[in-house]
N, C-alpha and C positions, 0 to 999 in steps of 0.2 A: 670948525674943521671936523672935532667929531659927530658933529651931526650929519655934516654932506657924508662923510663913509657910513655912519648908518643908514643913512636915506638910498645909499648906491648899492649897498649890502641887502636891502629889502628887495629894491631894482632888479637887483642880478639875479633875486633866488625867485621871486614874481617870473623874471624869463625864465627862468629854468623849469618851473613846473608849467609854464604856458605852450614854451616850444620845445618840452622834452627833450633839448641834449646835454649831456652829460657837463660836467667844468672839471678844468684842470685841478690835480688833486693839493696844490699849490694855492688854488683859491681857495679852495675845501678848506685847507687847514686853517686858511687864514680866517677865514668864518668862522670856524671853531673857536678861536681864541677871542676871539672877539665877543662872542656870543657868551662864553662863559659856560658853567655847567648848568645841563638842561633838567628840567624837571621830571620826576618819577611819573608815569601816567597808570592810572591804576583800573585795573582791570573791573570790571561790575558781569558778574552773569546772576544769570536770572533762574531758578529755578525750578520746572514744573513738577506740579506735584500729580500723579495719576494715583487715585483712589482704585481698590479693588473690592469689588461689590462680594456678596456673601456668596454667589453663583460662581463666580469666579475660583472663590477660594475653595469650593465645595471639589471644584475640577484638580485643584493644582492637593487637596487631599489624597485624589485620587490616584494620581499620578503617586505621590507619595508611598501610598499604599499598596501600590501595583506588586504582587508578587508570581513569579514563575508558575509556570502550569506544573501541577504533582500530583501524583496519585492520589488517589480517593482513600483517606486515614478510614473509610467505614472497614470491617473486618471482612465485609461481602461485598465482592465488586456492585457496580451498579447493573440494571437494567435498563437501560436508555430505550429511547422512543427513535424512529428511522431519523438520521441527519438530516437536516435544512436542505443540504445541497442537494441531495436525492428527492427531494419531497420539490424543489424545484423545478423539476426537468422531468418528474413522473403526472401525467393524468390522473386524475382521478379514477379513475377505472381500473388502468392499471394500479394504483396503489391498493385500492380494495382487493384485486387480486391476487398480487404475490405478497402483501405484505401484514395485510388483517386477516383474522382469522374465521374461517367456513362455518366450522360446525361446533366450535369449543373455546372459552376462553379462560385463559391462565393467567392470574394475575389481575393490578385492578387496573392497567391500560383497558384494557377492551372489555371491562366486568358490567354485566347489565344491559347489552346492548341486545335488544326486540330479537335479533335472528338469532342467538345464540342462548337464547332462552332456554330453550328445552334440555339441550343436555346439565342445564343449572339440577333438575333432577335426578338423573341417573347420578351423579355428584357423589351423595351418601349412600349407596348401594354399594359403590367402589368404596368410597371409606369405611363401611362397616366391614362388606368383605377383609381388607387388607387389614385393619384392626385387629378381627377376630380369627385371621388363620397365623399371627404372631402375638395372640396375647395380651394386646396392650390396652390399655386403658385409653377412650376418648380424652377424658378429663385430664390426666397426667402430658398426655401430648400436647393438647390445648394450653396450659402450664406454661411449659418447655416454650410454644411459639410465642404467647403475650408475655413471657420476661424479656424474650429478644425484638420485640415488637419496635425497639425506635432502631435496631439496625437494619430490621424489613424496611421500615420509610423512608430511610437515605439510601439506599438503593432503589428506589422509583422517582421521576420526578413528580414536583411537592403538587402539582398539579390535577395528576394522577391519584392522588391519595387523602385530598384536602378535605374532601366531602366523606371519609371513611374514619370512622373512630378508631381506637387503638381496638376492641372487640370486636369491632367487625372486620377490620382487617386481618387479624390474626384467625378469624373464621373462615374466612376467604382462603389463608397462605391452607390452613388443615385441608379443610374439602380439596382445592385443589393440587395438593401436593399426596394425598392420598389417592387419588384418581390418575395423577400419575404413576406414580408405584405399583399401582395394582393393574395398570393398564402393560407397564413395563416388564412385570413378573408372568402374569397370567399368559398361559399359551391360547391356542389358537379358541378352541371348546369356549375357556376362561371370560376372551372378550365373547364373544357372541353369546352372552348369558344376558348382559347387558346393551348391547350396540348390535345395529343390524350391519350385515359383512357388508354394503357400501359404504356406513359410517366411517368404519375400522382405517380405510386407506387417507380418508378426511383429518382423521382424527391425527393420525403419523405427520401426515405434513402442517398440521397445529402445532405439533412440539415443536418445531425447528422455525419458529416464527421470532425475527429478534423481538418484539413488542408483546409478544405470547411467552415470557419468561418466568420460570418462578428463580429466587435465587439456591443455588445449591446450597447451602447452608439451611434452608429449612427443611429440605428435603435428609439430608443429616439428621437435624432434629427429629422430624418423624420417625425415621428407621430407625434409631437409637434404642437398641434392646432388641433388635433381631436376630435370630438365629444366622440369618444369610447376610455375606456379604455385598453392603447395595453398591459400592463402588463396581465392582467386578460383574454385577446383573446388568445395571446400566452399559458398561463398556461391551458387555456382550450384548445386548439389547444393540447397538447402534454399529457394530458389526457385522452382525448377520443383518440385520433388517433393513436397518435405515440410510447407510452409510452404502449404499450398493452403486452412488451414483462412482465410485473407481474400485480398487482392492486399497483394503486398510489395515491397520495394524491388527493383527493378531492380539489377542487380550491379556495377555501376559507380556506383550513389549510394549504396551500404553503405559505413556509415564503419564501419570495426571497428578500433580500435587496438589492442584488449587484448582478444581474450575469452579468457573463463572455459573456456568449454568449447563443446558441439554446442549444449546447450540455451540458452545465452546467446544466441549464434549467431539462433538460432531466435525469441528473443524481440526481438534487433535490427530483424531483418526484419519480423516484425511492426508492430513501432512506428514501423516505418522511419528507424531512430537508431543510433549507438553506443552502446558499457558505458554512457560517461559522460553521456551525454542529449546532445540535438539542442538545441540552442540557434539561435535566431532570429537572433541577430546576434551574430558571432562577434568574438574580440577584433581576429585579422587584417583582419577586415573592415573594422570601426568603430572603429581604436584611439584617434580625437580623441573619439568620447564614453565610449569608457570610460571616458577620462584626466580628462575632463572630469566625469565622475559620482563619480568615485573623488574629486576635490578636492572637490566639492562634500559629499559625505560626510563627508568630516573635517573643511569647515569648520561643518557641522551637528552632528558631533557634542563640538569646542571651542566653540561656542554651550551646548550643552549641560551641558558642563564649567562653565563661567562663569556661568549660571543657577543649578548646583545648588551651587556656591559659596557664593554671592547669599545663595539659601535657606537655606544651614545658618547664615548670622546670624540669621536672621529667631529671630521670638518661639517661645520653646518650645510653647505653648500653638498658635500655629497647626499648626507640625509634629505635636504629639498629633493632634491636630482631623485632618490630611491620613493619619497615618497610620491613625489609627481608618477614615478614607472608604477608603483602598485596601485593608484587612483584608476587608470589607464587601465591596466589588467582588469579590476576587478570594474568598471565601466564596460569591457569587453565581453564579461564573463556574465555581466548580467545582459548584456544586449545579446550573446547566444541565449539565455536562458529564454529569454522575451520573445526569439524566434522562433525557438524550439517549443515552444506554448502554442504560437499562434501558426505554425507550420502542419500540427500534427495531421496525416493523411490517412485514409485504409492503411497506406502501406506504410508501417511504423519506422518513423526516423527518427535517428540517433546517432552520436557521434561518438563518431568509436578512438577509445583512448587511443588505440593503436596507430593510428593513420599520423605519419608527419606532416599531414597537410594539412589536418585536421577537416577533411573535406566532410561533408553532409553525407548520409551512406543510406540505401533502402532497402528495407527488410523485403524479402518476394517472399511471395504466399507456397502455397506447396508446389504448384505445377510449375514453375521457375525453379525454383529450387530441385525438382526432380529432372529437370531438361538439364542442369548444370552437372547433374552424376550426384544427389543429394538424394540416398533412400530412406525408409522409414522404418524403424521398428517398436515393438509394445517393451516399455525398460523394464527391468527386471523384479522391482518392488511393487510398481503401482502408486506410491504415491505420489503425489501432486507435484513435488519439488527434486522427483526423481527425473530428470531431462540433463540429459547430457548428446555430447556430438564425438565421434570418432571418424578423421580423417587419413583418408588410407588412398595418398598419390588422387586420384583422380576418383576414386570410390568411396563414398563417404556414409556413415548414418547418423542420422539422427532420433533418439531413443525419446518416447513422449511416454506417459503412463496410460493406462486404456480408461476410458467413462463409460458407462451405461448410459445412455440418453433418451428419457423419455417426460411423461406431461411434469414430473415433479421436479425438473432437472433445474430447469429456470428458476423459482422460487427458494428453491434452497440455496442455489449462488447468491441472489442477488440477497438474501436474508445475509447470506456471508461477506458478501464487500459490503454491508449496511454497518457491519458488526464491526470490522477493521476499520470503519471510519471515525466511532465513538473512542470515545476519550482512554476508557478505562481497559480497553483492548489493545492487546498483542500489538509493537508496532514494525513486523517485520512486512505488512501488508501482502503477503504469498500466494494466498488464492487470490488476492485482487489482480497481481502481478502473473501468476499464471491465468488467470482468464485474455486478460493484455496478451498476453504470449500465443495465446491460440487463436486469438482474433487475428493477429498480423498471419498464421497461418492460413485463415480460415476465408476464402474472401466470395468463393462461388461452391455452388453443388458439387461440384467436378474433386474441389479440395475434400468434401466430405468422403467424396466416393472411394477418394485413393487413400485413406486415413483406417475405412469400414474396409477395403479390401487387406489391409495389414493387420486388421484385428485391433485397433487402438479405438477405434467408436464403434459403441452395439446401440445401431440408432433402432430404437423402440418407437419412433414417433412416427416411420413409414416414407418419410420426404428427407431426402439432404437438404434441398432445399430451406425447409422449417428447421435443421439442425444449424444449417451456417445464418439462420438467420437471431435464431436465440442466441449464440456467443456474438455477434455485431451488436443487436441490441443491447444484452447483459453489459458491453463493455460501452456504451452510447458517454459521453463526457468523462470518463474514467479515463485517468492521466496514469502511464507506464512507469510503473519508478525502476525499471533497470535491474529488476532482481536475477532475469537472467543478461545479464549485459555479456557476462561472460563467453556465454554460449553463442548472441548474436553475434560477438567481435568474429569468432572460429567459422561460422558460417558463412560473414561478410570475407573474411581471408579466404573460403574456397572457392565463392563467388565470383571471384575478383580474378581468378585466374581463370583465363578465356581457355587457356588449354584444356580445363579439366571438362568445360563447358561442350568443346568439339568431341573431342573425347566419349563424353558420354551421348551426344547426338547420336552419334556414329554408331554405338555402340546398339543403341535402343533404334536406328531404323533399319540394323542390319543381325540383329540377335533379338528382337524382342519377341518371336515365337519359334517353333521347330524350324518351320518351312524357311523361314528368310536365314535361318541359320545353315542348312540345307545349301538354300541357293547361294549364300554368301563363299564356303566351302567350295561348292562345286564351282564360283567364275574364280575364285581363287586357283585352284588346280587345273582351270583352262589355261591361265594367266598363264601357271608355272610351266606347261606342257608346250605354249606356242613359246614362252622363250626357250626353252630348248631344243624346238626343233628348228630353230631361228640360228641358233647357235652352232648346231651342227650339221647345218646349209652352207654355212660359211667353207671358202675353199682351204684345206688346210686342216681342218679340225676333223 
């Protein structure tokens, strides 16, 4: 008998797994018991073993090892050679052009090379001179350069310097660090002792070459035991002479703590600021609200702390829900950024914090802008970062600082956005960001013309044409970082109202000389003379 029910109990469970339906949980149980307690089944995995080759490990060292970009521990900034990215998207031609040096070379980048040969002689005529009208001893200064000689080589790359001993190098930093100075000091008589007067103008736009650098700090060394101040001869050197492509600091309000080199030197004045940027209110000045912003900070940011405490009890399910919304956001925010790359036009777009819609917005060049009631004037410092906009109802300006433009205008910018791309440089990129700025102004001749009629460009080169065409090129792949965003946002707000736009149509084809002002006048006073004889036609009046 127990055999037929286990033979039917086999039966029954055979159908069950053949015709897949389910059995009463009445039979189930009674299976169970029957069946007794079943046996433990024991799990087997298998384990692969993946080996890591010495390549491998050499990568995941690296990884290890990765540490944050930081300034250069040398005592002397560096002198870098043009960025990759420039050196991509420049010819050849043009890189010989604006970017190597004509007639002279400083430094051992361009040291030796066949066309720059000759003035390798004039070299020690200029050091002797400047030696001997201060005194100093060749050998003592020679000293001075080869004790500092391994922090001259970590300011060049190693490339640059590989084939030069430490004695020759340090002969190289004397000659040409003496031939600056004395090119720097000596008036007009001075150079033309040694240089013939076409040389001279050659020679100028050599200094300001970023790959044509010597570091300041030798040139310290040299001067060291001079009766004269070299800080304050250089600053005035690059003032009056060199710096003429705007108006620059005056030589007593040049802060210069550190510079790098001539060309930092030269972007100072510009800006009219130090390396480290001009600050509006300094800590000496204001030290109760710094102290006072600084508390404030940390008590905002232990509010913070204590919030997101708060929040990490909260329900799991909300934190999914908030992290899912900032995935979102910042998926959003990088898909603007990726548009706004691959969008950019002549006419520079950007998205102005302002706008609830967050709508796409376009900068217009100057002749838009002046149809809208948008005029122009030279601001009142000159430098580069002096641009501001005042709007006044339906009358507005816009204040730009004035440039000189002529053959050396080009080479000296694009030396200077060469300069703000290296590592070791200022990273508030301003001349980059003001050249950007005047490109979206700048987009035909027409725009130069009405720029040179306000006195803001003294075009020297003879073509507007050739002026709107050097700030297009200068700025060719250079990306806007928003330095004046401010300014664009108050522009795109007077743009934006079509009033101010009729307005000033109105005004400019019915006042823009004597005569139309004249005639405007006189049908106005026709206007007002037919309505009142209109009026006092009427029977009654």
């Amino acid at each position: 008998m127990e055999e037929e029910q286990e033979l039917n109990m086999n039966v029954g469970e055979k159908e069950e797994e053949e015709g897949g339906q389910p059995r009463p949980s009445s039979w189930r149980k009674n299976c169970d018991q029957t069946e007794g307690p079943k046996p433990e089944i024991e799990e087997h995995r298998i384990d692969i073993i993946v080996e890591i080759s010495d390549r491998v490990k050499s990568w995941i060292g690296s990884v290890g090892n990765a540490k944050e970009r930081t300034p250069s521990q040398n005592p002397w900034p560096s002198i870098p050679k043009v960025p990759d990215q420039i050196l991509r998207t420049t010819t050849s031609s043009d890189f010989k052009k604006f970017y190597e040096p004509r007639v002279i070379s400083f430094g051992p980048h361009h040291h030796g090379k066949p066309h720059l040969q000759p003035m390798e002689n004039i070299k020690p005529l200029c050091a002797k001179a400047f030696l001997d009208a201060r005194s100093q001893s060749i050998e003592d200064v020679y000293k001075k350069i080869k004790s500092n000689i391994e922090a001259v080589r970590k300011c060049y790359d190693t490339h640059s310097t590989i084939e030069y001993d430490d004695e020759t190098l340090a002969w190289i930093m004397l000659m040409d660090g003496c031939f600056i100075l004395q090119f720097i000091l000596s008036e007009g008589e001075g150079k033309t002792k040694v240089l013939r007067k076409h040389q001279i103008p050659l020679v100028e736009l050599d200094l300001f070459l970023l790959e044509n650098q010597l570091p300041f700090g030798v040139l310290q060394l040299i001067f060291e035991g001079g009766s004269l101040s070299m800080i304050d001869n250089i600053k005035q050197y690059v003032t009056e002479n060199i710096a003429r492509l705007a108006q620059v600091s005056p030589v007593s309000e040049m802060q210069l703590e550190k510079p790098a080199h001539l060309l930092d030197i030269l972007r100072s004045a510009l800006l009219g600021r130090g390396r480290g940027g001009d600050k509006k209110i300094s800590k000496q000045q204001q030290p109760e609200q710094d102290y006072a912003q600084e508390q404030e900070e940390k008590q905002k940011a232990d509010e913070e702390q204590k919030e997101q405490k708060a929040d990490n009890n909260n329900n799991n399910n909300t934190n999914d829900y908030w992290r899912m919304m900032k995935e979102s956001l910042s998926f959003q925010c990088l898909f603007q950024s990726i548009r706004r790359l691959f969008s950019r036009s002549k006419e520079t777009t950007y998205l102005s914090s302002q706008d609830n819609n967050n709508q796409w917005q376009t900068f217009r060049h100057i002749r838009e802008l002046k149809a809208a009631g948008i005029h122009f004037q030279p601001s009142a410092t000159g430098f580069l970062t002096d641009i501001s906009f005042e709007s006044r109802f339906f009358y507005s300006y816009l204040k730009l600082p004035f440039l000189l433009i002529d053959d050396t205008t080009k080479s000296k910018f694009l030396n200077l956005v060469a300069y703000e791309m290296c590592p070791d440089a200022p990273e508030d990129y301003e001349v980059t960001s003001f050249l950007c700025f005047l490109d979206s102004l700048i987009d035909h001749p027409d725009d130069v013309k009405v720029l040179r009629s306000k006195k803001i460009l003294y075009n020297y080169l003879g073509s507007d044409e050739g002026v709107a065409r050097i700030f297009n090129e200068i700025t060719n792949d250079l990306l806007d970082l928003d330095v004046y965003k401010d300014v664009k946002d108050d522009i795109q707000k007077h743009y934006k109202k079509r009033v101010n736009t009729w307005i000033a149509q109105a005004l400019h084809k019915h006042c823009s000389s004597p005569l139309t002002i004249m005639a405007f006048i006189g049908a106005a006073f026709i206007i007002f003379l037919t309505a009142v004889q209109t009026y006092f036609a009427i029977p009654g009046n």
